[in-house]
C-alpha positions in Angstrom: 70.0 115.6 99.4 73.2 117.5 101.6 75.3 115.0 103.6 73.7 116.7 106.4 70.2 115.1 105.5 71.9 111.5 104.8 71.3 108.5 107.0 74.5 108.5 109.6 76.0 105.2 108.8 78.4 105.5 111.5 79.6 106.9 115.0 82.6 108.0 116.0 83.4 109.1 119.0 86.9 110.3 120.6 88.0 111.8 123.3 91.4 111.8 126.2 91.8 108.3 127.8 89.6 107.8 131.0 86.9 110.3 129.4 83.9 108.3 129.6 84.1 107.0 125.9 83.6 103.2 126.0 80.4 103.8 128.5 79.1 106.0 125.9 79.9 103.7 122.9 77.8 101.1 124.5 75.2 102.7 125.7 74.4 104.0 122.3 74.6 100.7 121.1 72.3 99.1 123.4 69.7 101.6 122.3 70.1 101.6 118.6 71.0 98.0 117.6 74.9 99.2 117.3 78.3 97.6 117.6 81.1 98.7 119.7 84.4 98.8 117.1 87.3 99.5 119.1 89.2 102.6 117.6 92.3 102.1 120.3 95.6 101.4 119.3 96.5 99.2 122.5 93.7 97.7 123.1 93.5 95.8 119.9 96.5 93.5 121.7 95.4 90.6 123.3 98.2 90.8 125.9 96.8 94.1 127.6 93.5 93.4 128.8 93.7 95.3 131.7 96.5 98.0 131.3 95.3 98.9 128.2 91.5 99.9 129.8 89.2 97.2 127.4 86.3 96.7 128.4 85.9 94.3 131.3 83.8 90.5 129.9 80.6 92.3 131.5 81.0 95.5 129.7 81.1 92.9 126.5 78.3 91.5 127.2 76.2 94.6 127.5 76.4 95.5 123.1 78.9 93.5 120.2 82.0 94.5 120.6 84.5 94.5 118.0 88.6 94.4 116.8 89.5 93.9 120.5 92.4 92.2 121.6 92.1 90.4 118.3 96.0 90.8 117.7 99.1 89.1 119.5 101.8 91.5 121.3 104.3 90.0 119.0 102.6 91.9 116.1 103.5 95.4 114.7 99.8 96.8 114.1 99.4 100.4 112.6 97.3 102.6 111.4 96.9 100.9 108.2 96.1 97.4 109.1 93.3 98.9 111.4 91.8 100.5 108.3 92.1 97.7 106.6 90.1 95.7 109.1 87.5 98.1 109.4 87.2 98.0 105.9 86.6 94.0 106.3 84.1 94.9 109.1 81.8 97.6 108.1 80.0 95.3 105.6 79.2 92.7 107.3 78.1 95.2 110.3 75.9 97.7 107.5 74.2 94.1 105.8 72.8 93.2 109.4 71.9 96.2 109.4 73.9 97.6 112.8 75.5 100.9 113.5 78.9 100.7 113.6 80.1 102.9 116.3 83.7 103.8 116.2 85.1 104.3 120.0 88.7 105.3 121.1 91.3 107.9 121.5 93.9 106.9 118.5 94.1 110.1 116.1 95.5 108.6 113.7 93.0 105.7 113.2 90.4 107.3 112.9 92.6 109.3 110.6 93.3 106.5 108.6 89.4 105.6 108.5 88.1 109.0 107.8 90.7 110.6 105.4 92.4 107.7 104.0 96.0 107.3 104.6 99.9 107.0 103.0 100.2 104.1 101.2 103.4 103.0 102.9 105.3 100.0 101.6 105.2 96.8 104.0 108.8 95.8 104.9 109.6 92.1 104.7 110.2 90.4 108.2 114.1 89.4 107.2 115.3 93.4 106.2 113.4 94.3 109.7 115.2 91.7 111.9 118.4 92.0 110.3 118.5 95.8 110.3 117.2 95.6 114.3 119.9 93.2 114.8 122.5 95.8 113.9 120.7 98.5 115.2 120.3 97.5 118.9 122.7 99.2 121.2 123.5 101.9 118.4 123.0 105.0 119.9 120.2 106.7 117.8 122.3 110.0 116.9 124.7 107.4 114.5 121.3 105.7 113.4 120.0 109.4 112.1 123.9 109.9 110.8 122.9 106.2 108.6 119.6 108.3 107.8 120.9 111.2 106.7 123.1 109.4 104.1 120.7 107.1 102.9 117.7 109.2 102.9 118.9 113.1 103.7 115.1 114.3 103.4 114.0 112.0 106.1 116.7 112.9 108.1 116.2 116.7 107.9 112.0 115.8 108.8 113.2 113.9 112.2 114.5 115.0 115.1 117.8 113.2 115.6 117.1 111.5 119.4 113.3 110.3 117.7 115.4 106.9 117.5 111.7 105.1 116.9 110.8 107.1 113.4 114.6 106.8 112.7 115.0 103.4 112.4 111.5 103.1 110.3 112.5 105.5 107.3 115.8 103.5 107.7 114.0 99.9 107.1 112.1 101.5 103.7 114.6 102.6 102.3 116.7 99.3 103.0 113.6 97.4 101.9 112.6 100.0 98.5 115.3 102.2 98.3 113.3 105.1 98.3 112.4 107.5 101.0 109.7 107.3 103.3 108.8 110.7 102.4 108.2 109.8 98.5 105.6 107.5 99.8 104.0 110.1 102.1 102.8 112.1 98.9 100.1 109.1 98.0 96.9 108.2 99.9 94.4 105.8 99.4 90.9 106.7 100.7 89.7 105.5 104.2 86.9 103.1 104.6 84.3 105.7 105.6 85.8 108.4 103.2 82.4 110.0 102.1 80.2 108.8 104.6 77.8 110.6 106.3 79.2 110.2 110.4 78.2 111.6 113.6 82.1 112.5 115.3 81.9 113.4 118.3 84.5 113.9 120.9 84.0 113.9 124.5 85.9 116.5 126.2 86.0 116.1 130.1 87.6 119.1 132.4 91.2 118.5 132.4 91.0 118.1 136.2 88.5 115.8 136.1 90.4 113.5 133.7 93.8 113.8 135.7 91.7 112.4 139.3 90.3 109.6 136.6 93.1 109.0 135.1 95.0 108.3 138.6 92.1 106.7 139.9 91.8 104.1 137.1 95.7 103.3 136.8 95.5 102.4 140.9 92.7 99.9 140.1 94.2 98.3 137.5 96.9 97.5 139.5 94.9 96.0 142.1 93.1 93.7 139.3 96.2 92.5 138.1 98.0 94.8 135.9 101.5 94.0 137.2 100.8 90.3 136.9 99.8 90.9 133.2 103.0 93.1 132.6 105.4 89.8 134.3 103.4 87.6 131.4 104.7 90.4 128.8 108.1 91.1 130.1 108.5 87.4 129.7 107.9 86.9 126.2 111.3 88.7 125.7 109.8 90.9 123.1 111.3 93.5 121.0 111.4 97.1 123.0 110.4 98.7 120.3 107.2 96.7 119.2 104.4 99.3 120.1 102.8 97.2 123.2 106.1 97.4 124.9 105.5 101.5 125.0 102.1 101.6 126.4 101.2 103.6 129.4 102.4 101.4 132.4 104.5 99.0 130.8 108.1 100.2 130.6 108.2 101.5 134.2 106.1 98.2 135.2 109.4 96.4 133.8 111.6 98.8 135.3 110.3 97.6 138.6 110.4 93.6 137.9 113.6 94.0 136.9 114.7 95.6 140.4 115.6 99.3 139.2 112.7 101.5 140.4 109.9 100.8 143.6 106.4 100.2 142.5 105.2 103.3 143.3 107.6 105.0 141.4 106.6 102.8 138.3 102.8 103.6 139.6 103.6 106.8 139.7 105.7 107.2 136.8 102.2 105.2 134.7 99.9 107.6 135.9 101.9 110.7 134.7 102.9 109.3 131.2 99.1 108.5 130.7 98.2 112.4 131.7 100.9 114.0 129.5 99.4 110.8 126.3 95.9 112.8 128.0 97.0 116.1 127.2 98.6 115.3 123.4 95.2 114.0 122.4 93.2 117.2 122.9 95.6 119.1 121.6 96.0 116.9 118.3 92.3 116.6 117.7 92.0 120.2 118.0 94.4 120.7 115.5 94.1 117.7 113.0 90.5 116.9 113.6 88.1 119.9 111.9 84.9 118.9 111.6 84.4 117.0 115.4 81.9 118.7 117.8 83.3 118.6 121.4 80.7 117.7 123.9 81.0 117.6 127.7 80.9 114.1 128.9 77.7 114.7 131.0 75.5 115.8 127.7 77.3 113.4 125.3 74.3 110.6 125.3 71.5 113.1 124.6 73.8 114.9 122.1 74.5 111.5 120.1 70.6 110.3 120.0 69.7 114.1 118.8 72.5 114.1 116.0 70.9 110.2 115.2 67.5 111.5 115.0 67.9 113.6 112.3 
């Protein structure tokens, strides 16, 4: 028997922010007994309910939902944690006898799921701290000058203002002294690594995802987004921790803390969540083979077909 003829044991489906995915994921679910796994990088944080797009408590309780907002802001979450919880998940899900159904726009997670990924070194809380200690207000040319004599290959790989990818090859090699790329070289396989899958990634006009995705960032705002970013500007939390990046939230602070309008942070949301639109086509085009593009309007008939078979 082909993979082709297997069972699919799983779902994925991708696809630009404010494409339709979630809807999709659910809807599938509701007619084949499936779960909802969340496959979104911000929306595993508990702190961005509604900035982040999760699905609203009624959207919940329409199919299971799964690995949302089950992690605290304070957390660094990656790539490889997420596998690693999938990895918990999936049997549980498979022994009920559900379809796991994968939803989101994160490459590299379902990277990470599908292909396996580097098995990078965890770096101990204390080496972190104390290197971010020193670190902050260091302008990030000298932190790529500490780089480049600790770790030249690193610093020849990244770009000398990419202050965020910096400072991590920077904490291995204080915390193994090796280089990050030395690591790079070994993988360990991804949960669903030779699994027969239905991928799928919904691929809205460009157009049409730019109205949604200005659309959607005004009515987050008027169901409490700013309220929800005064909560997380309040914790005090590291800049660099990856919910204080999401879409919204840095020009969301930039207004509570008096230095732009609101609609310029509005503003200045909506067009960082087109360009974060616009990167995930192209890096699924070029780092996802094997995913077949669907328009969002045939997507539901397209999954059942490919579940049929």
């Amino acid at each position: 028997m082909t993979q082709a003829e297997e069972t699919i044991r799983a779902v994925l489906i991708a696809g630009p922010t404010a494409s339709g995915k979630s809807a999709l994921a659910i809807e599938i679910a509701r007619r084949l007994d499936g779960v909802v796994v969340n496959a979104d990088s911000m929306q595993v944080y508990a702190d961005l309910r509604i900035l982040s797009a999760r699905p609203s408590e009624a959207e919940e309780a329409l199919a299971p939902h799964r690995l949302y907002g089950h992690v605290d802001g304070a957390v660094n979450y990656s790539a490889m944690r997420y596998a690693a919880d999938v990895a918990a998940l999936l049997p549980q899900l498979w022994e009920q006898g559900k379809l796991p159904i994968l939803v989101g726009g994160t490459g590299l997670y379902f990277k990470a799921v599908t292909e396996g990924f580097s098995a990078m070194p965890p770096v101990p809380e204390a080496v972190r701290s104390a290197f971010r200690a020193r670190a902050e207000g260091a302008a990030t040319e000298a932190l790529h000058a500490e780089l480049a004599a600790l770790d030249p290959l690193m610093a020849d790989r990244l770009r000398p203002s990419d202050r965020l990818r910096i400072m991590r090859a920077i904490e291995v090699h204080l915390a193994t002294g090796r280089s990050l790329a030395s690591f790079q070289g070994e993988r360990e396989p991804g949960p669903l690594d030779g699994t027969a899958l239905l991928r799928l990634f919904v691929s809205p006009s460009r157009e049409d995802v730019r109205a949604r995705i200005d659309r959607r960032f005004e009515a987050m705002m008027a169901t409490g987004a700013l309220e929800e970013v005064a909560r997380l500007r309040e914790r005090g939390l590291d800049p660099l921790l990856p919910i204080m990046r999401a879409h919204g939230v840095p020009g969301l602070i930039a207004h509570l803390d008096g230095e732009i309008s609101l609609e310029e942070a509005i503003a200045r949301g909506q067009a960082d969540t087109r360009a974060y639109s616009k990167r995930q086509v192209t890096w699924f085009r070029h780092q996802m083979a094997g995913w077949q593009a669907v328009a969002p309007e045939a997507a539901l008939e397209t999954a059942l077909a490919g579940l049929k078979r």
